[in-house]
C-alpha positions in Angstrom: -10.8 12.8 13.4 -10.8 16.6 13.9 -14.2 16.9 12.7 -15.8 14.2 14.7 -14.3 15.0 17.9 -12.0 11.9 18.0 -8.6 12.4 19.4 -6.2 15.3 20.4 -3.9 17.3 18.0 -1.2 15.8 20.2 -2.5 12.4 19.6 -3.2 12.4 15.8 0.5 11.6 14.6 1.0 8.8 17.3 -2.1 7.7 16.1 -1.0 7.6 12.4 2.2 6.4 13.1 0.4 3.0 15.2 -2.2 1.9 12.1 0.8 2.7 10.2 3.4 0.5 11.4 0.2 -2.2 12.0 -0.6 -2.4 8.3 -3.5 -0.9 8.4 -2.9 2.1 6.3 -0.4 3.3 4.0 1.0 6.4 2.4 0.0 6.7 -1.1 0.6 9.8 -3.4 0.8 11.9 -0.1 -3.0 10.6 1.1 -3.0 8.1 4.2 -5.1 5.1 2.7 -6.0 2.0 4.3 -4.5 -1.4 3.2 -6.5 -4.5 2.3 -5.3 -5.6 6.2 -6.8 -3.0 7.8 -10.6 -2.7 5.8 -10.6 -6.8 7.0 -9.8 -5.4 10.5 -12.2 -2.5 10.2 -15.2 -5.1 9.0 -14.4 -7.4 11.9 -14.3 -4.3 14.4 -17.7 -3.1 12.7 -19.3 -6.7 12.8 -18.2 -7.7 16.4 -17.5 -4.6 18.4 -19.2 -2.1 16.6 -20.1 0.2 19.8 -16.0 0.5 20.6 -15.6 2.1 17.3 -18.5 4.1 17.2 -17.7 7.9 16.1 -20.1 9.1 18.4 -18.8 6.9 21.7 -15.2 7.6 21.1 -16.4 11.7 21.4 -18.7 11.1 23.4 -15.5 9.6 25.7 -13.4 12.6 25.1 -16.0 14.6 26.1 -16.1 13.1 29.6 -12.6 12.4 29.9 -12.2 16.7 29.7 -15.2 16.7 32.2 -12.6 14.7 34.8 -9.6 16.8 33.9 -11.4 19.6 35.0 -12.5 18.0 37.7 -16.6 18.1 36.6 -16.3 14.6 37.4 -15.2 11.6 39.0 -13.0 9.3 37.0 -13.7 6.4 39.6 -17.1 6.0 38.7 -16.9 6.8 34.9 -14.3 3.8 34.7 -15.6 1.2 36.1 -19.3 2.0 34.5 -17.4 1.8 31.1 -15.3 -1.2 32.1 -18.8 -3.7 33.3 -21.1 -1.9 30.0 -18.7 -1.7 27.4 -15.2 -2.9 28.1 -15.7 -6.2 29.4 -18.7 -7.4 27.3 -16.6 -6.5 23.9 -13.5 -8.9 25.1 -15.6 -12.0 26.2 -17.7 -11.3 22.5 -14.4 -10.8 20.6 -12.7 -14.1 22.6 -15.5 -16.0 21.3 -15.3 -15.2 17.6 -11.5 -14.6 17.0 -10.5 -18.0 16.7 -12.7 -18.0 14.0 -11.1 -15.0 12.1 -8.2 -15.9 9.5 -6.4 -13.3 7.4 -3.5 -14.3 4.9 -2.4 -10.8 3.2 -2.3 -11.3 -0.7 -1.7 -8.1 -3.2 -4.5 -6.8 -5.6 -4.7 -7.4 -9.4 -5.9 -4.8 -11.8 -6.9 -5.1 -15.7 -4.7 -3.3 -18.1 -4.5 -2.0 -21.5 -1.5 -4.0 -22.5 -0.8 -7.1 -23.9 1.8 -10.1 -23.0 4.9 -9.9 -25.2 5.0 -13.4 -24.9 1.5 -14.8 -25.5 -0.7 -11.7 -26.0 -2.6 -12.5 -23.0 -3.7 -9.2 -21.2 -1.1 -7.7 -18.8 -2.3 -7.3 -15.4 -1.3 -4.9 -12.5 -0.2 -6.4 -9.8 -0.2 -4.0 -6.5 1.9 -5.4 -2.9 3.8 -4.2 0.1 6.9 -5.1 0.6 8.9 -3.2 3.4 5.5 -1.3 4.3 5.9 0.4 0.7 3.5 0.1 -2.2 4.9 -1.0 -4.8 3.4 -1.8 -8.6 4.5 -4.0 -11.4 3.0 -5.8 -14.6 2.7 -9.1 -15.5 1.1 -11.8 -17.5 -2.7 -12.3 -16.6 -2.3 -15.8 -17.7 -1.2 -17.9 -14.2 0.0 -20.8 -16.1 1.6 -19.3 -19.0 2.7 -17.1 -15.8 4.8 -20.0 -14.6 6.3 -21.0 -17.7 10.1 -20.2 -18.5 9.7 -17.8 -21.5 7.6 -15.8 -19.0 10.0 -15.2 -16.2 11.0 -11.9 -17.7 7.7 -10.9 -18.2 8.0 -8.3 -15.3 7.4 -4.2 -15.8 7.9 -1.8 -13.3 7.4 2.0 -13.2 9.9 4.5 -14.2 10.4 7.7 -12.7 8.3 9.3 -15.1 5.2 7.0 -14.9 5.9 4.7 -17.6 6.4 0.8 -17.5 8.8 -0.6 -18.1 11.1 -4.2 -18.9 14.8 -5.2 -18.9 14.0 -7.5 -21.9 10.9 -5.9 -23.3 12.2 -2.4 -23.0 9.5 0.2 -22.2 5.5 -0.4 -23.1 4.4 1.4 -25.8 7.5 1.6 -27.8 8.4 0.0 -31.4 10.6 -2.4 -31.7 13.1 -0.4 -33.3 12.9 2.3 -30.3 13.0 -0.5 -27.4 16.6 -2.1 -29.4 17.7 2.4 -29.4 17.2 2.4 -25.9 18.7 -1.0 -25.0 21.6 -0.1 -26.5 24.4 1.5 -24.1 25.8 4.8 -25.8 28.6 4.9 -28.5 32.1 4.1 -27.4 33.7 3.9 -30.7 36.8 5.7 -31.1 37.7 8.1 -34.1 40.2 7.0 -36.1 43.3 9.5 -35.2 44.1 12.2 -37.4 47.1 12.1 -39.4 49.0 14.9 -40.0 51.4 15.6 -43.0 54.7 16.5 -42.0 56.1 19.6 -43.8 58.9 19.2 -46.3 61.6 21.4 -46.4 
């Protein structure tokens, strides 16, 4: 935004803060991405009212919006020429083409190199938001086998250190012998007491 003019370093984290709590970008790994709502947003914008979004407008607007706090120019003027050329035109274009927009939000699948425990299918990544968080998990590629009963436990999530991982299945990658090891809850067998021979006299 710096780069192209847009915005004011006062403005930037409001600005964040607003596509944020919109859905229209999230944080991931520490990087401000945008969500699958707001790239449907963005190619609606870009379709119907691409001269509001324009780079070059938006600094070209900034640019004259300083010119009237300095008083280099009249903000009566500048107003209502941008109201009757741009303003106006881009509502009555986007009131005639919204009612023909529909977005349903839906999470994103993604291949992966592991196999159902269940019925070998592939395992697939399946990426959401829930509570404006990303969130990750594995599951069965297979939709129906996906809906069966011996698949409901068929869920992996991530582990702290990167790794995923089941309730039942234990964690990916591991033998059988390792995911029963670290199933099991530590030892809590007690030693049998010591017995101690009494002295005779």
């Amino acid at each position: 935004m710096e780069k192209k003019g847009i915005g004011r370093p006062s403005t930037y984290s409001s600005s964040i803060k607003t596509i944020r709590d919109r859905g229209y970008a999230k944080i991931s790994q520490k990087k401000l991405v945008p969500t699958e709502l707001g790239m449907t947003v963005d190619s609606f914008l870009g379709q119907n009212l691409a001269n509001l979004i324009d780079a070059q407008f938006t600094a070209g607007m900034e640019s004259s919006l300083d010119a009237i706090a300095h008083g280099e120019k009249k903000w009566q003027p500048f107003l209502i020429n941008w109201n009757q050329t741009y303003f106006s035109p881009a509502l009555t274009q986007a009131k005639l083409v919204l009612p023909e927009f529909d977005y349903k939000p839906k999470g994103t699948t993604t291949p992966s190199g592991y196999k159902c425990p269940v019925c070998s299918s592939n395992l697939e990544q399946y990426d959401y938001e829930k509570d404006k968080e990303s969130k990750s998990l594995l599951r069965c590629s297979n939709p129906q086998s996906r809906n069966k009963s011996d698949h409901k436990q068929v869920v992996f999530f991530r582990t702290r250190n990167g790794n995923w991982w089941s309730k039942k299945f234990g964690e990916l990658g591991e033998s059988k012998s390792q995911q029963n090891t670290n199933k099991k809850s530590p030892s809590t067998k007690k030693s049998s007491p010591i017995k101690l021979k009494s002295r005779q006299k």
